[in-house]
MIFI-656191 format. One record per residue (C-alpha): residue in three letters; x, y, z. Coordinates in nm, 3 decimals. Example, Ala and Ser with C-alpha at 12.3 -4.5 7.8 and 13.67 -1.06 7.14 Angstrom:
REM MIFI-656191
+------+---------+---------+---------+
! code !       x !       y !       z !
+------+---------+---------+---------+
!  ALA !   1.230 !  -0.450 !   0.780 !
!  SER !   1.367 !  -0.106 !   0.714 !
+------+---------+---------+---------+
***
This chain:
REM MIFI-656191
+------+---------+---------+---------+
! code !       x !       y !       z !
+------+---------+---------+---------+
!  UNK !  -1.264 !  -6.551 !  -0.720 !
!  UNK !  -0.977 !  -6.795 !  -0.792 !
!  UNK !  -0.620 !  -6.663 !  -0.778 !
!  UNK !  -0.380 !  -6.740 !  -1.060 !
!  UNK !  -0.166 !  -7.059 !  -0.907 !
!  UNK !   0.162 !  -6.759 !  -0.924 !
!  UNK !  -0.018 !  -6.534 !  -0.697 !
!  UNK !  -0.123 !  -6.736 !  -0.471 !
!  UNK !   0.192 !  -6.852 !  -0.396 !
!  UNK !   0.399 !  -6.563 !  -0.374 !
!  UNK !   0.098 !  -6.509 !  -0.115 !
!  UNK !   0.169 !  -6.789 !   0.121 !
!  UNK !   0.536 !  -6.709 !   0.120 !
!  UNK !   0.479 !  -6.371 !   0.265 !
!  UNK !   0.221 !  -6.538 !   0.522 !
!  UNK !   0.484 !  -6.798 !   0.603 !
!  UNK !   0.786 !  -6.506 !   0.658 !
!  UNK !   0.533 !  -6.332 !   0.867 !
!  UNK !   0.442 !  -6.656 !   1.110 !
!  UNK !   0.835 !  -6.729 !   1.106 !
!  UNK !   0.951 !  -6.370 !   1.129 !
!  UNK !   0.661 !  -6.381 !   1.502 !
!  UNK !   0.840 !  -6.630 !   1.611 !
!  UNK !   1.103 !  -6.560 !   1.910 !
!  UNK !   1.486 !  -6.589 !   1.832 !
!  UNK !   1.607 !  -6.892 !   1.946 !
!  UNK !   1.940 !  -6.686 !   2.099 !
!  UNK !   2.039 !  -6.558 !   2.392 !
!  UNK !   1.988 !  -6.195 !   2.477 !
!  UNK !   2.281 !  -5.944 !   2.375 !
!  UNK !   2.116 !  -5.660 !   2.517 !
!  UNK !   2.042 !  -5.463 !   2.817 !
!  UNK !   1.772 !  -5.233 !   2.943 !
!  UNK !   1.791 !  -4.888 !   3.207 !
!  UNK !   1.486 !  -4.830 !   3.404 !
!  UNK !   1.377 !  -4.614 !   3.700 !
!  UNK !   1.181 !  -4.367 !   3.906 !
!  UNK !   1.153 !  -4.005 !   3.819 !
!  UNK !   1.040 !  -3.790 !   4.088 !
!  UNK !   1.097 !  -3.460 !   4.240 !
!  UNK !   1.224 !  -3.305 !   4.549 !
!  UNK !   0.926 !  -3.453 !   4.798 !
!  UNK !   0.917 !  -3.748 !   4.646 !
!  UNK !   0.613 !  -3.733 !   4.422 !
!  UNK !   0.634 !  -3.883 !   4.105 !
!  UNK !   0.701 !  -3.661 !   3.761 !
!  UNK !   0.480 !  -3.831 !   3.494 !
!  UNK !   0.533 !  -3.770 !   3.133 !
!  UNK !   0.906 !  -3.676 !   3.162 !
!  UNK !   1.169 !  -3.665 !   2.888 !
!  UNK !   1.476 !  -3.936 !   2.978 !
!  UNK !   1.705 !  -4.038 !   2.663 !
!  UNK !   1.984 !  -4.233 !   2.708 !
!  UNK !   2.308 !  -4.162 !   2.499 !
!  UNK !   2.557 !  -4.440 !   2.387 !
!  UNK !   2.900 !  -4.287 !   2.447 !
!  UNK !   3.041 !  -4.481 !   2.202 !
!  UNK !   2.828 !  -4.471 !   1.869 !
!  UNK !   2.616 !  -4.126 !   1.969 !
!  UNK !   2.311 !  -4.355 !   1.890 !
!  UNK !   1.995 !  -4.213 !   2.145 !
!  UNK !   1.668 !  -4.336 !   2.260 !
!  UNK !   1.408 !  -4.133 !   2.433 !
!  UNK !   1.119 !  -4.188 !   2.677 !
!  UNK !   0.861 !  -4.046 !   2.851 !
!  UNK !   0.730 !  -4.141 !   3.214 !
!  UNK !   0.434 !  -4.334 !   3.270 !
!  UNK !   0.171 !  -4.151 !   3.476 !
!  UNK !   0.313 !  -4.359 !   3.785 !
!  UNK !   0.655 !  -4.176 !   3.725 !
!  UNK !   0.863 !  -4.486 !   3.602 !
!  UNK !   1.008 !  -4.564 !   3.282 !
!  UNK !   1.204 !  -4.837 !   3.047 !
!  UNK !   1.419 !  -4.830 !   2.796 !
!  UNK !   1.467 !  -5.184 !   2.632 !
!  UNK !   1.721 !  -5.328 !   2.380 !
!  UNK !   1.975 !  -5.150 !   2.476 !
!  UNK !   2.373 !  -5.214 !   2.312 !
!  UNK !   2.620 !  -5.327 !   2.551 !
!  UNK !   2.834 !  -5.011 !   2.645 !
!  UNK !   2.843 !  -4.710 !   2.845 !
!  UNK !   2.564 !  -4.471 !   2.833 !
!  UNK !   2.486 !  -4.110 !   2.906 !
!  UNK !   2.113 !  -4.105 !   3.085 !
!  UNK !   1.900 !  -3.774 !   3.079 !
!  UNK !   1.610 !  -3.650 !   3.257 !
!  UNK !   1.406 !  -3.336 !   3.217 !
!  UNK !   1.088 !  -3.240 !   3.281 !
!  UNK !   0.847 !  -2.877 !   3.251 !
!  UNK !   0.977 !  -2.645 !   3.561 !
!  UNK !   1.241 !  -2.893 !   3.675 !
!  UNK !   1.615 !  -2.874 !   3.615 !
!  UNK !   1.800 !  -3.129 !   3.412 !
!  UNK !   1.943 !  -3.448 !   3.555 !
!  UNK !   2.227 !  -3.625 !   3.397 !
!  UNK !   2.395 !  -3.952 !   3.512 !
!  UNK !   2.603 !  -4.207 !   3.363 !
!  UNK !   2.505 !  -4.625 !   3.309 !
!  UNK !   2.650 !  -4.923 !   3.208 !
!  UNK !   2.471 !  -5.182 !   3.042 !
!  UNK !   2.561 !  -5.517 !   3.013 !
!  UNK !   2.406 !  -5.821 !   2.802 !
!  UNK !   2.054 !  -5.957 !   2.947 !
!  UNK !   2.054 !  -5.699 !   3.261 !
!  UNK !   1.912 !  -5.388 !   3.391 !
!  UNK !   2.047 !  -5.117 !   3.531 !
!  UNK !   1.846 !  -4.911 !   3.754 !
!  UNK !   1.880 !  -4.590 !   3.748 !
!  UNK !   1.661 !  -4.356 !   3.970 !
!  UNK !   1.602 !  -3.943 !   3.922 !
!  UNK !   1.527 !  -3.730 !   4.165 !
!  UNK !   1.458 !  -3.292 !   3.982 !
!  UNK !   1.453 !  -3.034 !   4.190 !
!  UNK !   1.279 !  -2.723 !   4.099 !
!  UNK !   1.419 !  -2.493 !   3.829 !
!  UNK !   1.487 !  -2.427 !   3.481 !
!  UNK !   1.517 !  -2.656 !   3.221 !
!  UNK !   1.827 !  -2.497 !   3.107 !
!  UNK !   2.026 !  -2.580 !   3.425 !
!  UNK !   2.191 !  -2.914 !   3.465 !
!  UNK !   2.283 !  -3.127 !   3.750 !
!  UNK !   2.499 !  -3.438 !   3.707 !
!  UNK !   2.505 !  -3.692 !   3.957 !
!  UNK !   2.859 !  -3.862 !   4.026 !
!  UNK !   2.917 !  -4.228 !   3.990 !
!  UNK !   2.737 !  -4.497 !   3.757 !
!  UNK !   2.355 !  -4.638 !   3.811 !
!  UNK !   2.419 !  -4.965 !   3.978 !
!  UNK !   2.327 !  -5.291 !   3.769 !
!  UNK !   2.029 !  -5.518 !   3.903 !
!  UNK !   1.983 !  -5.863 !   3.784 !
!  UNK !   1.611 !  -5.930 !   3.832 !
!  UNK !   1.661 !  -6.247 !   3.668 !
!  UNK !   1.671 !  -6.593 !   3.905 !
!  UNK !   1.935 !  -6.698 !   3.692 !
!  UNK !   2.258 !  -6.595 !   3.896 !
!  UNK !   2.463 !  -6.385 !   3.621 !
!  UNK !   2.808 !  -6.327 !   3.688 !
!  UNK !   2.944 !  -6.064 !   3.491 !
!  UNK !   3.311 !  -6.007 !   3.394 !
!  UNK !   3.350 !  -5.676 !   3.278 !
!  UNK !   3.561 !  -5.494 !   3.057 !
!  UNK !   3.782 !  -5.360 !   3.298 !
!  UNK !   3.861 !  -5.715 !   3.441 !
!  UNK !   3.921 !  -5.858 !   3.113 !
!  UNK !   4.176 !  -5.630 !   2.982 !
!  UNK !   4.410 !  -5.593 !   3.337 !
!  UNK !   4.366 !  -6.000 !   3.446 !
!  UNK !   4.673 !  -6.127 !   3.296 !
!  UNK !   4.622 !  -6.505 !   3.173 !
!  UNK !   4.838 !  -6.732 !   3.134 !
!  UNK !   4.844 !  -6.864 !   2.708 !
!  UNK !   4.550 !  -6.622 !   2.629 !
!  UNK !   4.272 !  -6.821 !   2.724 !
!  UNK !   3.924 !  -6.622 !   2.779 !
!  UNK !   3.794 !  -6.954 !   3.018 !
!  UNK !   4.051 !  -6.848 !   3.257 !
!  UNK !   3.890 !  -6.514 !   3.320 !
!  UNK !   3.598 !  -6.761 !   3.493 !
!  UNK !   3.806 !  -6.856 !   3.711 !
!  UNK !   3.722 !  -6.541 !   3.903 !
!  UNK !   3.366 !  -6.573 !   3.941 !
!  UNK !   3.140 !  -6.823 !   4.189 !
!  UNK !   3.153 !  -7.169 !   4.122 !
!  UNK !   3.396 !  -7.248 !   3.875 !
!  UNK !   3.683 !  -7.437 !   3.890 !
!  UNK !   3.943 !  -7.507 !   3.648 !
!  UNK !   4.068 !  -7.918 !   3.693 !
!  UNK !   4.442 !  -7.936 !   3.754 !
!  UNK !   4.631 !  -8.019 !   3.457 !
!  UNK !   4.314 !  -8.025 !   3.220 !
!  UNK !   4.454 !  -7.785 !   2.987 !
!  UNK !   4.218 !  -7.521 !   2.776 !
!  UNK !   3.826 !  -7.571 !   2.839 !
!  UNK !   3.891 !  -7.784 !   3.115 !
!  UNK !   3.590 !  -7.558 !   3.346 !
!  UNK !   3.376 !  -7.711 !   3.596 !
!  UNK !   3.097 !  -7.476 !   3.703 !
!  UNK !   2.899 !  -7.586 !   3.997 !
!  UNK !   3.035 !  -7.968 !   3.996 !
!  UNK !   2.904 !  -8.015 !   3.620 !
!  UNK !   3.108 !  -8.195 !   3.379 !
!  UNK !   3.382 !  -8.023 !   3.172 !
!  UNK !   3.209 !  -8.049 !   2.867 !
!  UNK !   2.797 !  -7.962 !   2.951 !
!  UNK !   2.897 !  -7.587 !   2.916 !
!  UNK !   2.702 !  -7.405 !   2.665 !
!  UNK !   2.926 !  -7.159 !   2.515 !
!  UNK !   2.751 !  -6.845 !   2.317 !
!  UNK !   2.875 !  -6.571 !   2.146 !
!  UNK !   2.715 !  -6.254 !   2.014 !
!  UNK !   2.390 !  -6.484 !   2.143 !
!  UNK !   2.460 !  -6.734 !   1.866 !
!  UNK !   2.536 !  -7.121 !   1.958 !
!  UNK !   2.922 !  -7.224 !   1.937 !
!  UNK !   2.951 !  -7.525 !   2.088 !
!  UNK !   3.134 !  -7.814 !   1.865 !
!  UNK !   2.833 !  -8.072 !   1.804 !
!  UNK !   3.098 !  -8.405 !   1.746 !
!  UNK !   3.369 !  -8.274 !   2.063 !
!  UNK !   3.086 !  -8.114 !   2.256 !
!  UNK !   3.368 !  -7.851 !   2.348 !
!  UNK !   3.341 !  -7.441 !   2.193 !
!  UNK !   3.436 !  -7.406 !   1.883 !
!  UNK !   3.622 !  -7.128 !   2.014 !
!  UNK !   3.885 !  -7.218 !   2.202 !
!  UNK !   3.850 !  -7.599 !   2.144 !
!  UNK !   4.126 !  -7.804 !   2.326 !
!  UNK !   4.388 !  -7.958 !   2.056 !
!  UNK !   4.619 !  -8.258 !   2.168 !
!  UNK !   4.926 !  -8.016 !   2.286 !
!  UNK !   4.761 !  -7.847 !   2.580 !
!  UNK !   4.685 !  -7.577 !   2.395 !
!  UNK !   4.359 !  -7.425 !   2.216 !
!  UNK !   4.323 !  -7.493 !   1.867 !
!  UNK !   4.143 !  -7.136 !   1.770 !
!  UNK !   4.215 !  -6.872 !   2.025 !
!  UNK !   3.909 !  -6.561 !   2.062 !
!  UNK !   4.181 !  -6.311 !   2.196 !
!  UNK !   4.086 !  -6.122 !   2.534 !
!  UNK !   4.151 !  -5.778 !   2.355 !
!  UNK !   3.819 !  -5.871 !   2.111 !
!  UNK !   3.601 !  -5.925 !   2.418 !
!  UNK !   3.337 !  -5.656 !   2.563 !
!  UNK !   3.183 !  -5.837 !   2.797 !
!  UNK !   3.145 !  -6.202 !   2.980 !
!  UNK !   2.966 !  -6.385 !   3.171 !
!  UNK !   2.837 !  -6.708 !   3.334 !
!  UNK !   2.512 !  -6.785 !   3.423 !
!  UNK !   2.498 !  -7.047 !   3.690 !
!  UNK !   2.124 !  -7.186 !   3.727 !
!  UNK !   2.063 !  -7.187 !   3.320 !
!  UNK !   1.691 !  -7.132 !   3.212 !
!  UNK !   1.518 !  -7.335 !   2.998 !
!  UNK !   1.595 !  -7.081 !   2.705 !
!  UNK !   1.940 !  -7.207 !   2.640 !
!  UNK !   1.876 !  -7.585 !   2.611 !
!  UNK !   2.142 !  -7.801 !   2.445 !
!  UNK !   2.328 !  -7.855 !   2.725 !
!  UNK !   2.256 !  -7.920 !   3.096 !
!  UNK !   2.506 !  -7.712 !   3.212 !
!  UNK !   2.601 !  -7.347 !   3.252 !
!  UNK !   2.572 !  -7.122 !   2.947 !
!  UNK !   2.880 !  -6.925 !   2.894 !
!  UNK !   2.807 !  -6.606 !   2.730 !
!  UNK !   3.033 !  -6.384 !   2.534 !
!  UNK !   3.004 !  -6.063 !   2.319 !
!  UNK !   3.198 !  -5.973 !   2.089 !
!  UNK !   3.315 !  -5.603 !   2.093 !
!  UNK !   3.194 !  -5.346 !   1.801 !
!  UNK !   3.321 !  -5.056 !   1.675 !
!  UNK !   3.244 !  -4.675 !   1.806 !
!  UNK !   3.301 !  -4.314 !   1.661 !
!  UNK !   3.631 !  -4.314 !   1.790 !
!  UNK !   3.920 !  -4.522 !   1.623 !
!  UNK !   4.062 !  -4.774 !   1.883 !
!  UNK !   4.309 !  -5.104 !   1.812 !
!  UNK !   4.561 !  -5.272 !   2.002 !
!  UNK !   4.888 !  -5.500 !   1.908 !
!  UNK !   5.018 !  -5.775 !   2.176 !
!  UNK !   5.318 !  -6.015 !   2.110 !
!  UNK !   5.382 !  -6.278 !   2.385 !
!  UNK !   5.719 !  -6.503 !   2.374 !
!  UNK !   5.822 !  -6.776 !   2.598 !
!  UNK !   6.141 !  -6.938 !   2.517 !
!  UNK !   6.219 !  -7.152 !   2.798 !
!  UNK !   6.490 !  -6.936 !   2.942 !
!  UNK !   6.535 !  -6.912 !   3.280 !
!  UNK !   6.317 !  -7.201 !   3.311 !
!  UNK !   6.402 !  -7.492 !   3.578 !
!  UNK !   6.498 !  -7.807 !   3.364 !
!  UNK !   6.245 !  -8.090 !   3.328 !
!  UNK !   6.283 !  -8.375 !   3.647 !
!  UNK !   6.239 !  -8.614 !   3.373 !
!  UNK !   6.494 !  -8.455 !   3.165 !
!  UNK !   6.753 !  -8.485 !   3.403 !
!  UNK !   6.730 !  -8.832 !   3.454 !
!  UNK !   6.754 !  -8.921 !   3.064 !
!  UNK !   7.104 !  -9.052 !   2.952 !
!  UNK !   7.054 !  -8.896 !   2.612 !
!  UNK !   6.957 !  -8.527 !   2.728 !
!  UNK !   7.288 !  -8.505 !   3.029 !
!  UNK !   7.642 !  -8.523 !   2.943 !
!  UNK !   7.919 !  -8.730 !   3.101 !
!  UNK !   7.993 !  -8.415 !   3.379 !
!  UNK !   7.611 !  -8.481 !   3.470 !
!  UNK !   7.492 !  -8.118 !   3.297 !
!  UNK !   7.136 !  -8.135 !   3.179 !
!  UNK !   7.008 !  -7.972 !   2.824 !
!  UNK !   6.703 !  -7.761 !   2.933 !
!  UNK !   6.351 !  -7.887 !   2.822 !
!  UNK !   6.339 !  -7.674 !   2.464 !
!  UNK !   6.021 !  -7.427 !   2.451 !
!  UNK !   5.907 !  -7.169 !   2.163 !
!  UNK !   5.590 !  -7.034 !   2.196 !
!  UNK !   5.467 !  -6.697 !   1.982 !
!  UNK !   5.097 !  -6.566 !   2.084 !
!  UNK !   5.070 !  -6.219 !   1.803 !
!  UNK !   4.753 !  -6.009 !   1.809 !
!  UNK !   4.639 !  -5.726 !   1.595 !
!  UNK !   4.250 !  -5.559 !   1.684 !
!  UNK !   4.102 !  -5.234 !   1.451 !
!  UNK !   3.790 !  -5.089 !   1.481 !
!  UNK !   3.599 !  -4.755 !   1.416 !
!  UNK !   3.373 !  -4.570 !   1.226 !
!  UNK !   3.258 !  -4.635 !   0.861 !
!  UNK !   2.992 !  -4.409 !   0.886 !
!  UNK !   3.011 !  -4.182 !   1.164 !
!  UNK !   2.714 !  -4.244 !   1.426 !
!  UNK !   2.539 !  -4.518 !   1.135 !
!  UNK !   2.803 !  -4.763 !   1.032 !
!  UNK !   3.085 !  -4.911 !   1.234 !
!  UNK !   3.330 !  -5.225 !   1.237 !
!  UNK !   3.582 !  -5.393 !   1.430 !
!  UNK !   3.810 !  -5.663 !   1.344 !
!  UNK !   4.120 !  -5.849 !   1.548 !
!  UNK !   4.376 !  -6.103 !   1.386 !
!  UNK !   4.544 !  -6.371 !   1.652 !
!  UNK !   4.863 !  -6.592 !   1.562 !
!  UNK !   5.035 !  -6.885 !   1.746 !
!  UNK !   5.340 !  -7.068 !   1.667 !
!  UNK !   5.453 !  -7.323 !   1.902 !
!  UNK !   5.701 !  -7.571 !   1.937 !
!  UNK !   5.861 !  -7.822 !   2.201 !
!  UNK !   6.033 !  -8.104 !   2.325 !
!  UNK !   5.799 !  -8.283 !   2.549 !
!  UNK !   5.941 !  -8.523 !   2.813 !
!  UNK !   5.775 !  -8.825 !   2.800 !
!  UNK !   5.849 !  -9.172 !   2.996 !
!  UNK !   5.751 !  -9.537 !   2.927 !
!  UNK !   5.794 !  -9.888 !   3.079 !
!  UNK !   6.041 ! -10.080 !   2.877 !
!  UNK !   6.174 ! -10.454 !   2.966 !
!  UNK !   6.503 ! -10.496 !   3.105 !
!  UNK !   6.780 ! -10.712 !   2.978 !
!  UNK !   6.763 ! -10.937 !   3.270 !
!  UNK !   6.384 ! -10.978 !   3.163 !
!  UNK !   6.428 ! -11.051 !   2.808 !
!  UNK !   6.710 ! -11.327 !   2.928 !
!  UNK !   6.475 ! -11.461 !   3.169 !
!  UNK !   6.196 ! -11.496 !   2.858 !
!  UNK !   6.452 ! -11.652 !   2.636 !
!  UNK !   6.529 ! -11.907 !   2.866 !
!  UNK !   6.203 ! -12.012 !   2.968 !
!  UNK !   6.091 ! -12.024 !   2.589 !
!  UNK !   6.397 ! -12.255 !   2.529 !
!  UNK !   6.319 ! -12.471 !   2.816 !
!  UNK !   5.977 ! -12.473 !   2.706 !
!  UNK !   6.053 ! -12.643 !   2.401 !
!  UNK !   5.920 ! -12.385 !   2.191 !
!  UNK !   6.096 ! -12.187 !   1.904 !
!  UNK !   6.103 ! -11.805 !   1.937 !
!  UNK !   6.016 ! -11.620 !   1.622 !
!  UNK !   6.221 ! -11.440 !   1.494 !
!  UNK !   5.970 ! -11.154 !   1.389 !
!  UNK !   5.994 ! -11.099 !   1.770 !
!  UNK !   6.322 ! -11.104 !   1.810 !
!  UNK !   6.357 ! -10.852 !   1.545 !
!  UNK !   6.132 ! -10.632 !   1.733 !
!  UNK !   6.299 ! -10.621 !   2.042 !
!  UNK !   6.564 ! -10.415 !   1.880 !
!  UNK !   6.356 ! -10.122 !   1.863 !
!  UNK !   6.316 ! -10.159 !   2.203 !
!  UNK !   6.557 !  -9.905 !   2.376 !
!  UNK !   6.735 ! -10.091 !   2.669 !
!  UNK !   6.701 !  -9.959 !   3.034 !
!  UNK !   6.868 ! -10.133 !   3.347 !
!  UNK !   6.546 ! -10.017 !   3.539 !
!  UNK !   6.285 ! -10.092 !   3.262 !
!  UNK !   6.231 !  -9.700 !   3.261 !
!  UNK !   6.338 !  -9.538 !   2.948 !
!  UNK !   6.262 !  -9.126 !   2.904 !
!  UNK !   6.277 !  -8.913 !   2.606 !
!  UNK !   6.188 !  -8.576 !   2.474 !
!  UNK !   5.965 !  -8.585 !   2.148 !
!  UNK !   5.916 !  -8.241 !   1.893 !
!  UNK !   5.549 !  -8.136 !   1.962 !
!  UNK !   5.444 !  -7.837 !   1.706 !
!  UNK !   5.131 !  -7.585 !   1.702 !
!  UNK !   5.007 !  -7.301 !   1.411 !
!  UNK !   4.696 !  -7.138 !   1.475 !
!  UNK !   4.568 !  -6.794 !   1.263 !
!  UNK !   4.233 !  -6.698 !   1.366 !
!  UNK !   3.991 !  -6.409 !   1.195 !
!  UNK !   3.749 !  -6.223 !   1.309 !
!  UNK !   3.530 !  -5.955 !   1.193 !
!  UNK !   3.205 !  -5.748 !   1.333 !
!  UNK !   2.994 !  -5.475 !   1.120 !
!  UNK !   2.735 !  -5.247 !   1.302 !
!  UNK !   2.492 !  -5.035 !   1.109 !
!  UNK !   2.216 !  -4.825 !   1.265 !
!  UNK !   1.909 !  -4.790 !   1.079 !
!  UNK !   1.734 !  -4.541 !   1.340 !
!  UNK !   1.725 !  -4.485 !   1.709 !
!  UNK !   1.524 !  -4.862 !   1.743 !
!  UNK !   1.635 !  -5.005 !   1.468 !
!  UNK !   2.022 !  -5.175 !   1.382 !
!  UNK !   2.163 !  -5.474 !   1.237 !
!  UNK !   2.510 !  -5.647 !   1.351 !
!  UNK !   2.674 !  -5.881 !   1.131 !
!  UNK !   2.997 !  -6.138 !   1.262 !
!  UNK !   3.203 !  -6.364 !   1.107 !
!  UNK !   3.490 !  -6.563 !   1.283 !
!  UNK !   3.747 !  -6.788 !   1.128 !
!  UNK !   4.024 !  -7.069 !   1.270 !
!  UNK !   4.244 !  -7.217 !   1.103 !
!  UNK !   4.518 !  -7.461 !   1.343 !
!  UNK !   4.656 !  -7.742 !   1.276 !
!  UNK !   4.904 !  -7.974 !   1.574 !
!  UNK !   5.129 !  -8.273 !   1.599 !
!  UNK !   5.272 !  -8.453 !   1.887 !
!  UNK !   5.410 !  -8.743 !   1.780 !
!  UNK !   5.367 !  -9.042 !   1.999 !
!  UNK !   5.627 !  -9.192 !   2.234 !
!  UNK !   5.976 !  -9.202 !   2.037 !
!  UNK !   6.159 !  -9.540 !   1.968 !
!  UNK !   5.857 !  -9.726 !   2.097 !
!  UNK !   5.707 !  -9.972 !   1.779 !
!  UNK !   5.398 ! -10.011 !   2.024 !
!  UNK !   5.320 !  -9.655 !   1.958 !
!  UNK !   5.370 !  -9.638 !   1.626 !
!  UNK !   5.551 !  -9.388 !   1.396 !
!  UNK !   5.309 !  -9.194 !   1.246 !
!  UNK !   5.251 !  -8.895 !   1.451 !
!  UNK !   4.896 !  -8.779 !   1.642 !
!  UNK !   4.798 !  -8.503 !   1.436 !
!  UNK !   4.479 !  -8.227 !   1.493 !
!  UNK !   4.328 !  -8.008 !   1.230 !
!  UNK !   4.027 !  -7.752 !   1.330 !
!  UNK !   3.867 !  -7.545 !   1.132 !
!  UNK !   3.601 !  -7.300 !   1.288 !
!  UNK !   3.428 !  -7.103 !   1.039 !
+------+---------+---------+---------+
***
C-alpha cells in the first residue's frame, strides 16, 4: 500500500531524529561517575545491595543494586558533592561522602558488618577520585579556585598551578603554554560546549584585547570546577593542543551569591622608569608625576532554587572600567641629524620638498633621538551570564546556559608621531 506523499514524510523525519538523536554528542563530558566494591566483614562480596547516592546540593538521588560479583556503577553523575549509601538484608548501613568531578570516577569501596538495617555507620573523610582515563586530568577544584587570589581576575591563571603549564612573561591574558604547545592550540570548553574564537583562535571567554587585558572576563566566583587535560584524546579535535575544560556552576536548594569590587588606583605605586626620564611628565625640581592607573573589576553572582529539588538557576554579572596613561618610547631624529640631511640634500643639488619639511614639525625634537610619552589607554567590559537546571526524574535533567560580552578598548598609538597615525587602535568583542 502507498502512503499519502504527507505521511510519508512526517515518517522519515521521525526516522531521521531517531538516527541523529543515536548519534554521540560531539562534547566533552560534564559528568562524573562513583563506583565500588560492596562486601562484608570477611571480605566476601554482598550481591544485590541497595547504594544511592545523594547530591547535597539539589537532593536529586540515584539508586543501585550490586552485581552478583559485589560491584556497582553509578554513571552521569552532576558535578558536586554527594552523600553515598549502602545497605543490604542483615547488614548495617554504610554512609560516606564523594566528590565528583567532570569526566572522573570516584571510587568508593563498602565494607557492612553484621547488624540491623536500622543502624548506621558513617565512614570519615571523602572517597578518593581515580582517573582511569590515559588522558592526564588535572583538576582544580572548588576550593582552589575561590582562595587562589589572581591577579586582574583571570581564570587561565588558576593553570598556572597544575603540571605543565606555563604562562609566557609579559604575554598578557591567554598567553598559556601547556606542555611546550603554542599559546593559541588550546581548546577551551565550557559546560562541554566549544568556545574557542574560530578567526583569533583564542576563547571567546577571556579573549586577549589590545590593553593587556581580557576583553570578556568568566569571573572565578561562577566557576565549579577546572581542569586541563594534558595528552588530549581524539574526542576533542579542533585543536592539537590541550583541551581546557570548564563548568559552569548551577544552582542548589540553598540560596548562595557573592559581590566582589577590586580597585587599583596607582597609589603607592613606584613611578614608571620611563616616566621619569620624560621632560613633559617631571618638573624643573626633577619631581616625577606618577604613571596614572584606574582600574574597577565589580562582580555580582545569584543562584538558588526555582523549584525546590526540580528547578534551579544561577546567574553572575562582571564589570570592568579601566583607564591609563601608558608610557611609551620611540626613536625620533635629532637636530644635528636633520642639519646633517639638509646639507647633504643642498649639496646634492636637489630641492627638498617642502611636504617634508612640513612634516618634520610634528616630529617632537630630542637631543638623544629618544622621545617618551604617556598616551590615555581605556577599557569597558559588562559580561552576562546565566545557567537553568531542571530535573525531570532521578536519570533524567536538562541544563540550559547562556553567556554574554560586551567590551569595547582603545589605545591610541604613539602620541605626536605622524608615522603612527592619529586615529586610535580600537577593539570591539562581542561573545554571545
Amino acid at each position: 500500500m502507498l502512503l499519502p506523499r504527507g505521511l510519508r514524510f512526517v515518517l522519515s523525519f521521525v526516522v531521521v531524529l531517531v538516527l541523529l538523536a543515536s548519534l554521540p554528542a560531539l562534547a566533552q563530558k560534564i559528568t562524573g561517575d562513583i563506583s565500588g566494591d560492596v562486601t562484608d566483614s570477611s571480605g566476601a562480596v554482598v550481591p544485590n545491595a541497595t547504594v544511592t547516592a545523594d547530591n547535597l546540593g539539589t537532593n536529586q538521588s540515584r539508586t543501585i543494586t550490586t552485581s552478583n560479583s559485589g560491584n556497582y556503577r553509578i554513571t552521569d553523575l552532576a558535578i558536586g558533592k554527594y552523600k553515598v549509601t549502602a545497605s543490604a538484608q542483615g547488614f548495617k548501613t554504610v554512609v560516606q561522602n564523594a566528590e565528583v568531578l567532570a569526566g572522573s570516577v570516584v571510587h568508593a569501596d563498602f565494607k557492612l558488618s553484621v547488624g540491623q538495617r536500622t543502624e548506621t555507620v558513617e565512614v570519615e573523610g571523602a572517597a578518593p577520585l581515580v582517573d582511569l582515563s590515559p588522558n592526564n586530568n588535572n583538576y582544580v577544584d572548588n576550593a582552589k579556585i575561590e582562595n587562589i587570589p589572581l591577579n586582574g581576575r583571570d581564570f587561565n591563571s588558576l593553570l598556572a598551578i597544575t603540571p605543565g603549564v606555563q604562562r609566557t612573561p609579559g604575554g598578557g591574558f591567554l598567553a598559556v603554554s601547556i606542555n611546550g604547545a603554542r599559546t593559541t592550540s588550546n581548546n577551551y570548553f565550557i559546560d562541554g560546549l566549544y568556545n574557542n574564537d574560530r578567526y583569533y583562535g583564542d576563547s571567546a571567554i577571556g579573549e586577549t584585547g589590545i590593553v593587556g587585558i581580557p576583553a570578556v572576563v568568566f569571573p572565578p566566583e561562577a566557576i565549579e570546577e577546572l581542569s586541563v587535560q594534558e595528552t588530549p584524546s581524539s574526542e576533542f579535535g579542533v585543536k592539537g593542543g590541550a583541551p581546557i575544560l570548564l563548568n559552569m556552576k548551577s544552582g542548589t536548594n540553598a540560596w548562595h551569591g557573592s559581590g566582589t569590587w577590586v580597585n587599583h588606583n596607582g597609589f603607592g605605586d613606584a613611578t614608571n622608569y620611563f616616566a621619569n626620564h620624560n621632560a613633559d611628565n617631571c618638573g624643573a625640581a626633577g619631581e616625577c608625576k606618577p604613571t596614572t592607573i584606574h582600574n574597577n573589576q565589580f562582580n555580582a553572582t545569584i543562584g538558588g532554587p526555582i523549584v525546590k529539588d526540580k528547578a534551579f538557576f544561577f546567574l553572575y554579572y562582571e564589570g570592568q572600567r579601566y583607564k591609563s596613561l601608558a608610557v611609551s618610547s620611540r626613536a625620533v631624529p635629532t637636530p644635528d641629524e636633520i642639519a646633517n640631511a639638509t646639507t647633504d640634500i643642498s649639496q646634492s643639488g636637489l630641492q627638498i620638498d617642502p611636504v617634508g619639511l612640513a612634516l618634520l614639525n610634528f616630529f617632537p625634537t630630542s637631543p638623544t633621538g629618544n622621545f617618551t610619552a604617556q598616551t590615555p589607554t581605556i577599557a569597558s567590559a559588562n559580561d552576562f551570564g546565566v545557567k537553568f537546571d531542571y530535573k525531570f526524574n532521578p536519570s533524567n535533567s536538562v541544563s540550559v546556559r547562556y553567556i554574554f560580552g560586551d567590551s569595547f578598548q582603545s589605545a591610541p598609538p604613539f602620541a605626536g608621531l605622524p608615522a603612527a597615525g592619529s586615529r586610535p587602535d580600537l577593539f570591539n568583542s562581542v561573545a554571545p
